[in-house]
C-alpha positions, 0 to 999 in steps of 0.5 A, a space after each residue: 483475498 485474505 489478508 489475516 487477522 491484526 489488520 488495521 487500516 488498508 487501502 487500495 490505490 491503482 499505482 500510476 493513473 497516467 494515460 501513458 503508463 497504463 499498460 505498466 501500472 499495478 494495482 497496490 494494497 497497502 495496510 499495517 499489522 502487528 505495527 509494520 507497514 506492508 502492500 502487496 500489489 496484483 501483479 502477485 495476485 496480492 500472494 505476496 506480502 513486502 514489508 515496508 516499514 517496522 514499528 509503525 505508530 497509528 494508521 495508513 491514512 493516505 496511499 497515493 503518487 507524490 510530485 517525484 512520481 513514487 507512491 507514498 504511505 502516509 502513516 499517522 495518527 490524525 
């Protein structure tokens, strides 16, 4: 898949590793351009790009399911 040019930092995470939620869960790139967070996800044949955030500072560091089971980007500079 072809993502364009201007891209820095993607990741790639299956969305919920669950045993239960296996039928249901996706898998989830995530990265910046031009200074917004986007993702695309497979369900889509990653065709589709979501923007998530606007002028973001620094890199996708992490790309991972948080305690309240929503998947969180975590952006920084570190």
């Amino acid at each position: 898949t072809t993502i364009g040019s201007g891209v820095i930092s993607p990741k790639v995470i299956l969305d919920d590793k669950r045993q239960t939620q296996t039928n249901s869960s996706d898998i989830i790139l995530g990265y910046i351009k031009n200074e917004n967070l986007y993702y695309r996800q497979q369900r889509d044949r990653f065709g589709v790009e979501y923007l998530l955030a606007t002028n973001v500072v620094g890199r996708l560091q992490k790309l991972g399911m948080g305690n309240n089971l929503r998947l969180q980007f975590i952006v920084g500079n570190y």
